[in-house]
FILOSE-715050 format. One record per residue: x, y negated, z of N, C-alpha, C in turn; residue in three letters. Coordinates in steps of 0.2 Angstrom, whole numbers, plus 5000, padded with zeros to 4 digits. Each point is the difference from the previous one (the first is absolute). Example, Ala and Ser with C-alpha at 12.3 -4.5 7.8 and 13.67 -1.06 7.14 Angstrom:
% FILOSE-715050
((5066, 5028, 5039), (4996, 4994, 5000), (5004, 4994, 5000), ALA)
((4998, 4995, 4996), (5004, 4994, 5001), (4996, 4995, 5003), SER)
END
This chain:
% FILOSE-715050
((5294, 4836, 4828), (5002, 5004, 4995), (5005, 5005, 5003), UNK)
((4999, 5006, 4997), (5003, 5005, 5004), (5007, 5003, 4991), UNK)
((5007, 5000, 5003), (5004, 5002, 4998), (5000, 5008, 4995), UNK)
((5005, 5001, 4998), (5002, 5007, 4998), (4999, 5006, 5003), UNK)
((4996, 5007, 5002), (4999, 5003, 5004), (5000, 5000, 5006), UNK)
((4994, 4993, 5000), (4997, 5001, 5007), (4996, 5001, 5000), UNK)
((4995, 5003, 5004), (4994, 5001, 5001), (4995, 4997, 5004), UNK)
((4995, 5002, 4999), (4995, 4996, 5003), (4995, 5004, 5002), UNK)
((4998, 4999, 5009), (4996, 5005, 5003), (4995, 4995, 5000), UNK)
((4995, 5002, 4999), (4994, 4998, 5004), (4997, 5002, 5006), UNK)
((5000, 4994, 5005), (4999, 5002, 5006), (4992, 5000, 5000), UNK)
((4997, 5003, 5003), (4990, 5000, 5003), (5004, 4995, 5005), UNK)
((4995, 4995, 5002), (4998, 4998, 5006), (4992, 4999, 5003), UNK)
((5001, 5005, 5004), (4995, 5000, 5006), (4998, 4992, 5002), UNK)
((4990, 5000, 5001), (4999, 4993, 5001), (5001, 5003, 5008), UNK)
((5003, 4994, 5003), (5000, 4996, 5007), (4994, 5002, 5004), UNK)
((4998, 5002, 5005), (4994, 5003, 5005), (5004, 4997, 5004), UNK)
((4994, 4994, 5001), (5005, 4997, 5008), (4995, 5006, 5005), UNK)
((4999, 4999, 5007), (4997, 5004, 5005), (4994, 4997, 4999), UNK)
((4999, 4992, 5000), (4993, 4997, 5001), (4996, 5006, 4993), UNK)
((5003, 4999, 4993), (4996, 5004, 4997), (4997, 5008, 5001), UNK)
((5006, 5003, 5003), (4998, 5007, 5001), (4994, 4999, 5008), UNK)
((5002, 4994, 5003), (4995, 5002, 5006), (4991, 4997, 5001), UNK)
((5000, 4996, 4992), (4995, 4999, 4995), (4996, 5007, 4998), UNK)
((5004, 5001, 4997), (4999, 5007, 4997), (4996, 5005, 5004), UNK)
((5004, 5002, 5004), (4999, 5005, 5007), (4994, 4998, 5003), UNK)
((4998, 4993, 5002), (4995, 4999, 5002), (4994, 5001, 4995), UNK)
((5000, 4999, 4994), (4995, 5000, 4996), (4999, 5009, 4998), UNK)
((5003, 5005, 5002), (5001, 5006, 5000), (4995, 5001, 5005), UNK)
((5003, 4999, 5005), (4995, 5001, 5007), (4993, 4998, 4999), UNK)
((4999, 4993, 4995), (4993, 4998, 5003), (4998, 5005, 4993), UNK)
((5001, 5000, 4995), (4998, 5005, 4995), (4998, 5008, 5003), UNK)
((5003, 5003, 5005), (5000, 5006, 5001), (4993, 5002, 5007), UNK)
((4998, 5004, 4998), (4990, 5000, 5005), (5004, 5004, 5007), UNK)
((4998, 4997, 5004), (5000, 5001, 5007), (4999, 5008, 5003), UNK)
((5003, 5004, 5003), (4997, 5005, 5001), (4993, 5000, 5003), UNK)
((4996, 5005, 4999), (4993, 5001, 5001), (4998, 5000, 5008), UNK)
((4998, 4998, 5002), (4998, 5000, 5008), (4999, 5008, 5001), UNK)
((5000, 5003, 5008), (4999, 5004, 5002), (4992, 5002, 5000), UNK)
((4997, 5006, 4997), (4994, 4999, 5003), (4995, 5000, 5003), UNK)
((4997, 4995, 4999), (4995, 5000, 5007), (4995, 5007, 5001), UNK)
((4998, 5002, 5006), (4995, 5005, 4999), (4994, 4997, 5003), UNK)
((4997, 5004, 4994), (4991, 4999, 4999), (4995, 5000, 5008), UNK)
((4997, 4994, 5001), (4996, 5002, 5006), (4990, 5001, 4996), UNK)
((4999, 5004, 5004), (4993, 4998, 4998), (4995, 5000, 5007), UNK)
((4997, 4992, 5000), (4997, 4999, 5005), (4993, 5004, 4999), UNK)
((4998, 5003, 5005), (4992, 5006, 4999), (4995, 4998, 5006), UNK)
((5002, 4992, 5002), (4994, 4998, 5005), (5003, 5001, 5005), UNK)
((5000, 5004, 5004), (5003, 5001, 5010), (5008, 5001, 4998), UNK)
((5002, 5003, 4993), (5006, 5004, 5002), (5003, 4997, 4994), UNK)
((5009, 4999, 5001), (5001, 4998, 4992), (5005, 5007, 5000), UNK)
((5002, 5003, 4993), (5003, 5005, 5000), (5007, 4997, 4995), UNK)
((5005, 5002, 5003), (5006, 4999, 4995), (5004, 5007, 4998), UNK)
((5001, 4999, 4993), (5002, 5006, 4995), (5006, 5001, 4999), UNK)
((5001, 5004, 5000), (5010, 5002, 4999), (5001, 4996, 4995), UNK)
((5007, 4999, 4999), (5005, 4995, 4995), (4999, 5004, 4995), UNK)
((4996, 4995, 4994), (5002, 5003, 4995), (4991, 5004, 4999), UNK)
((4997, 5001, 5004), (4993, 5003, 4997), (4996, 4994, 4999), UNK)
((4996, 5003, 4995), (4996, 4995, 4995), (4993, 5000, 5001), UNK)
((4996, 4997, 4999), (4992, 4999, 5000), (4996, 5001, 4994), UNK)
((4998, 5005, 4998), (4996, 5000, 4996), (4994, 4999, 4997), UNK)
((4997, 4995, 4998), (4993, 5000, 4999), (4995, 5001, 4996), UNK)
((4997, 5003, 5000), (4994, 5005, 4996), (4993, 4996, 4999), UNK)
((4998, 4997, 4996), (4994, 4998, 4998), (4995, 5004, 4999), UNK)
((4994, 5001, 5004), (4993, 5003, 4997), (4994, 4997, 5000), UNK)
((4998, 5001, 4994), (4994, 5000, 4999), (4995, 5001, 4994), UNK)
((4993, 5001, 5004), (4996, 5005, 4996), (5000, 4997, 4993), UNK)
((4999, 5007, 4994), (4997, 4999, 4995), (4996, 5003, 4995), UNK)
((4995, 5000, 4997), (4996, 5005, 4999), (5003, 5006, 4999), UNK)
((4994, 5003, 5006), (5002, 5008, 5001), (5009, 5002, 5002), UNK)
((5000, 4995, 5000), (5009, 5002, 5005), (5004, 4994, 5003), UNK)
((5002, 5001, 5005), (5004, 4996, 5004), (5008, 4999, 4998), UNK)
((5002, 4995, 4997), (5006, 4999, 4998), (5006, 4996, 5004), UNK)
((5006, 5003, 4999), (5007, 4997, 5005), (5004, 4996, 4994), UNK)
((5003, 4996, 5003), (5005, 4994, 4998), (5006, 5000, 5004), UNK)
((5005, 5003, 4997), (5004, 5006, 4995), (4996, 5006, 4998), UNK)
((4999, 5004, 4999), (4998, 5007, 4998), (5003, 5006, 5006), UNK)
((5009, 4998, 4999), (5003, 5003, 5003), (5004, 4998, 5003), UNK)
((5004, 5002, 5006), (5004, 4999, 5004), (5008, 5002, 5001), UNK)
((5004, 4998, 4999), (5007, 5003, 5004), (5003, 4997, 5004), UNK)
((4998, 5003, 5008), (5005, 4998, 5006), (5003, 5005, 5002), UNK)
((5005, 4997, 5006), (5006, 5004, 5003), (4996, 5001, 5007), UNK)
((5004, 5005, 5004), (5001, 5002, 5005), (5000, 4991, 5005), UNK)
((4993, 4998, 5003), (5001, 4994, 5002), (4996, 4993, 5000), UNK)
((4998, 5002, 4994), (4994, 4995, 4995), (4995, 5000, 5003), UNK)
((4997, 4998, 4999), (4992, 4997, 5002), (4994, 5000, 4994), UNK)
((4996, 5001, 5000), (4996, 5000, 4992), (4991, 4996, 5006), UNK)
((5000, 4995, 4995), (4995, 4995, 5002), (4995, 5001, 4998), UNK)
((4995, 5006, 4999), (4992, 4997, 4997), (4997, 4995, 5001), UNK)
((4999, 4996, 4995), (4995, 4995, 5001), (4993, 5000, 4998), UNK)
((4993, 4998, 5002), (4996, 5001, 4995), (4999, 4989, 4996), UNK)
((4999, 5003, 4993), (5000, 4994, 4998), (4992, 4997, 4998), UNK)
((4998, 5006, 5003), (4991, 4996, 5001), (4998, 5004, 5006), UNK)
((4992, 5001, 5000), (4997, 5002, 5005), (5001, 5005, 5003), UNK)
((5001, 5004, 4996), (5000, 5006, 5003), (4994, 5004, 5000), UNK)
((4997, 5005, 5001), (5006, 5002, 5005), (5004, 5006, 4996), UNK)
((5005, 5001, 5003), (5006, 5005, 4997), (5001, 5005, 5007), UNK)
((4999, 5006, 4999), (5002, 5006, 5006), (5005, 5004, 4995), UNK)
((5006, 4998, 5004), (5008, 5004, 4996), (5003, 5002, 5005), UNK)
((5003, 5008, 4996), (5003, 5006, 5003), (5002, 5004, 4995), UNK)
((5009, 5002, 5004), (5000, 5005, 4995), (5001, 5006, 5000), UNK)
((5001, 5003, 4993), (4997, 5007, 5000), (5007, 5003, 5002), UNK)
((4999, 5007, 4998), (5005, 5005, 5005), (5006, 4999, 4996), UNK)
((5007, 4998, 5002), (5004, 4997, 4995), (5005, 5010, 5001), UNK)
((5002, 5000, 4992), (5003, 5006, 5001), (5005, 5006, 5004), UNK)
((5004, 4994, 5005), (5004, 5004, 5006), (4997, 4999, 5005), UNK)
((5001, 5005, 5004), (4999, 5001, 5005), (5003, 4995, 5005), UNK)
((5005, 4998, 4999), (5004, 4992, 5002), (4996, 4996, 5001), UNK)
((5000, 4995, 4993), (4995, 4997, 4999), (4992, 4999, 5006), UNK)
((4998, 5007, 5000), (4993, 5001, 5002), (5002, 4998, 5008), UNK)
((5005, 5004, 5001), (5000, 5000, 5008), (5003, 4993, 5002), UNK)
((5002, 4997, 4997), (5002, 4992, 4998), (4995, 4995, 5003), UNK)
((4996, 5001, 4994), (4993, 4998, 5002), (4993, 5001, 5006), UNK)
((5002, 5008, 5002), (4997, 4999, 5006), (5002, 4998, 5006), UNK)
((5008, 5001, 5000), (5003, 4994, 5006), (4998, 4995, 5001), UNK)
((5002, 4997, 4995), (4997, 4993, 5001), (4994, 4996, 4999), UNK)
((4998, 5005, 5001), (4990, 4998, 4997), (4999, 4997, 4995), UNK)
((5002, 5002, 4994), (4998, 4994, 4995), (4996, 5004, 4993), UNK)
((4999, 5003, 5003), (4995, 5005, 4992), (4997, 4995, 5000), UNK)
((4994, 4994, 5002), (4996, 4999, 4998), (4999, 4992, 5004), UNK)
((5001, 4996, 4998), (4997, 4993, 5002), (4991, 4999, 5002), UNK)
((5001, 4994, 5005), (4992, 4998, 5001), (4999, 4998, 4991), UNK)
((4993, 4999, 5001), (4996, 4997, 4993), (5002, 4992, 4998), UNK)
((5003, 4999, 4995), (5000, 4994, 4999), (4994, 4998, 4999), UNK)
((4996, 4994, 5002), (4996, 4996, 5001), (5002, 4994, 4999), UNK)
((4998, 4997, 4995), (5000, 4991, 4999), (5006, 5000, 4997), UNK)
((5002, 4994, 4996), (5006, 4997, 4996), (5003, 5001, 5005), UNK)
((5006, 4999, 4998), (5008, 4998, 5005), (4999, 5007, 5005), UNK)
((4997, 5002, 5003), (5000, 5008, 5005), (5006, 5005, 4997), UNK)
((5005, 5002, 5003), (5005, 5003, 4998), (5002, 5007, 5003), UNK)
((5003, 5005, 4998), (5003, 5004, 5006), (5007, 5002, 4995), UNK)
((5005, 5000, 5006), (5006, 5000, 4999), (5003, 5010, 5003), UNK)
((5003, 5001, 4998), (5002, 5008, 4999), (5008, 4998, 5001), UNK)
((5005, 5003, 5003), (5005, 4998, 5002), (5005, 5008, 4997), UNK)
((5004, 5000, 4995), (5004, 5005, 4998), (5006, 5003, 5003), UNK)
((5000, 4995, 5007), (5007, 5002, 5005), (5001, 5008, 5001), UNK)
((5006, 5002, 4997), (5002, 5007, 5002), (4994, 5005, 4998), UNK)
((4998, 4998, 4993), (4996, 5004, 4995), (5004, 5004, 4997), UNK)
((4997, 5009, 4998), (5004, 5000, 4995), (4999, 5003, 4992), UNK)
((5006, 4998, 4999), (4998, 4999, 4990), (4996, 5005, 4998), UNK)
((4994, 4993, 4997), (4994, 5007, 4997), (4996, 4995, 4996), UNK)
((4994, 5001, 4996), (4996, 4996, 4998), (4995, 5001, 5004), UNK)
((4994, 4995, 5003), (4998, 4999, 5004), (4993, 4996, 4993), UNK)
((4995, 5006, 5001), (4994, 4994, 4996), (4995, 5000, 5006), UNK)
((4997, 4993, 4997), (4995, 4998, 5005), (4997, 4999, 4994), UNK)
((4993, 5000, 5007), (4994, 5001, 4995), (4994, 4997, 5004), UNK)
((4995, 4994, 4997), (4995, 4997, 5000), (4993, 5005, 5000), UNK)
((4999, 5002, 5008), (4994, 5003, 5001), (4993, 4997, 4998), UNK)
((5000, 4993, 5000), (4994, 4998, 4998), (4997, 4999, 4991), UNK)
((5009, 4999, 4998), (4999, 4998, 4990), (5004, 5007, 4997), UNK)
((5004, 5004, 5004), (5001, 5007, 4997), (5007, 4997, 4994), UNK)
((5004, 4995, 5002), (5005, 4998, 4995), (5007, 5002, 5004), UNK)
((5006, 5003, 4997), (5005, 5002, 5004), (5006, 4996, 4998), UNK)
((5005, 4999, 5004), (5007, 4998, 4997), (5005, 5004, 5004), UNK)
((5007, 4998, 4996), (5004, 5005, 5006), (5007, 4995, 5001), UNK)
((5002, 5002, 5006), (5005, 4995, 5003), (5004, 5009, 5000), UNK)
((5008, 4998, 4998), (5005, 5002, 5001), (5005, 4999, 5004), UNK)
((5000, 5003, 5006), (5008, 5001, 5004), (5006, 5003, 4998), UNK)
((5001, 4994, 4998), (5008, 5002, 4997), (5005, 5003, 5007), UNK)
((5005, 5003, 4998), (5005, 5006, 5005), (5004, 4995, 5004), UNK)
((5003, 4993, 4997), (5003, 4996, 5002), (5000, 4993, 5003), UNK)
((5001, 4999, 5005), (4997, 4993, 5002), (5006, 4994, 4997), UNK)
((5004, 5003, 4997), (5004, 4996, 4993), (4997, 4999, 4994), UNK)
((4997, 5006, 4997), (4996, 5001, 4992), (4998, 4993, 5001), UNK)
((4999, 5001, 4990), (4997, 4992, 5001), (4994, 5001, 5001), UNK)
((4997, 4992, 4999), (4991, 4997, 5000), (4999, 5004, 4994), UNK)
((4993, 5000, 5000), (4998, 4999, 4993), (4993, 4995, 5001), UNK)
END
């Protein structure tokens, strides 16, 4: 009982955290929280006599074809890779597929392509037969290739930055 002009505070009290509970805690923090991401590996591709390894960070793209009446069809349609990339034709039936591509707008681009020999792949012949086109120190342009045997085209895009995103 409290007298004549006394007052009365109310005190909060604070629950008790021993260290066992906070070091509970802390540890349940840690296991709740995702690991950081592994460094990335870079991509090898074995090609029989030779395996080739790809800068950090370039991707493999794979391209689906196969015939359909009266035109030869790709799986994606379309392509976006960087400075780096790889892009995989595969045929998904017999074949045959003769792919190359046409004269891409820059002069860049063009003389790109004759460097490195890649205007035009051997013929795909038989399931799984593949030709692989390498985008290293390409520069940004669209780039359509085209099926000399079904007359179907797609276009793969060289984006400017070997950062930009995938698509």
């Amino acid at each position: 009982m409290t007298g004549a002009g006394a007052t009365v505070e109310r005190v909060r009290r604070r629950p008790v955290v021993s260290s066992r509970t906070t070091a509970l805690g802390l540890v349940a923090l840690a296991a709740c929280a995702e690991p950081p991401p592994p460094p990335p590996t870079p991509l090898t591709l074995d090609l029989g006599e030779e395996r080739v390894t790809l800068a950090p960070g370039a991707m493999i793209h794979d391209i689906a074809i196969a015939a359909a009446p009266g035109a030869s069809e790709y799986v994606p349609r379309q392509a976006r890779v960087r400075p780096g990339d790889v892009v995989r034709f595969v045929a998904s039936d017999a074949g045959p597929h003769a792919l190359r591509f046409d004269a891409p707008p820059s002069a860049e681009a063009a003389a790109f392509l004759d460097e490195s020999g890649q205007w035009r792949g051997l013929p795909l012949v038989g399931r799984a037969s593949a030709w692989l086109v390498s985008f290293d120190e390409a520069p940004p342009d669209r780039y359509t290739l085209r099926c000399l045997t079904h007359g179907a085209t797609m276009d793969i895009e060289v984006v400017a930055s070997a950062s930009g995103p995938h698509r």
